[in-house]
C-alpha positions as CSV (number, residue, x, y, z in Angstrom):
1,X,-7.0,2.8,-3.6
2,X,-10.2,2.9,-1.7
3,X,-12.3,1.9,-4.9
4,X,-9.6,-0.9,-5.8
5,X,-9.9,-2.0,-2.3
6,X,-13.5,-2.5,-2.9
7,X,-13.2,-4.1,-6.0
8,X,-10.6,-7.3,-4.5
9,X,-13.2,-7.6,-1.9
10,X,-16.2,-7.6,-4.4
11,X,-14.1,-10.6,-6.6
12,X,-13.4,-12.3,-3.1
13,X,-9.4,-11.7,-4.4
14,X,-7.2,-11.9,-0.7
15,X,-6.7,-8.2,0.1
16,X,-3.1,-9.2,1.6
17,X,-2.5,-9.8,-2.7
18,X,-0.2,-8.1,-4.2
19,X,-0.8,-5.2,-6.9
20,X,0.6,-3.3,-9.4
21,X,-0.4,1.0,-9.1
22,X,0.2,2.4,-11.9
23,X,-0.3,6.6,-11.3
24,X,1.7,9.9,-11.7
25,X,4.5,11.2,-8.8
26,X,1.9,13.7,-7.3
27,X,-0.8,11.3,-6.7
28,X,1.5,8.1,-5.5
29,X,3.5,10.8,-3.1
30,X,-0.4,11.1,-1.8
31,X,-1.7,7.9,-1.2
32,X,1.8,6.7,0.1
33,X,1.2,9.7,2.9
34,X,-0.1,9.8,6.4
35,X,-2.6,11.9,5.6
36,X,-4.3,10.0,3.1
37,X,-3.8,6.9,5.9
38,X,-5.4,9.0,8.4
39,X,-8.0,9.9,6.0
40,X,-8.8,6.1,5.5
41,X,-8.5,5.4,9.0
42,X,-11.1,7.9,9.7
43,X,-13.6,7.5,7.1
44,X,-13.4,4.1,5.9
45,X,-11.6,2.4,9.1
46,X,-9.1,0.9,7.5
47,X,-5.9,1.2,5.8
48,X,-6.5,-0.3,1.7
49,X,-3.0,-0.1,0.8
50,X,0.5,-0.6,2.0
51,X,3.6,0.2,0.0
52,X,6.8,-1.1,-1.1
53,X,9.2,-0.3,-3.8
């Protein structure tokens, strides 16, 4: 998510666009948790994802 984030940025693409995640259970039950938010908030600063079904 962090690298994808990046990559909108880099093509100037809005980062409030929507996109498609395409991943096994184990790593979406991962980035979909608060620790991996925390994580982002603490190392990057911001949050490059937010989830909906």
């Amino acid at each position: 998510m962090c690298n994808a984030t990046r990559r909108f940025d880099d093509l100037a693409i809005p980062l409030d666009s929507d996109a498609r995640i395409v991943t096994d259970r184990e790593q979406s039950a991962y980035i979909e948790s608060p620790a991996f938010t925390e994580r982002n908030a603490r190392e990057l600063g911001y949050r490059p994802a937010a989830f909906t079904l």
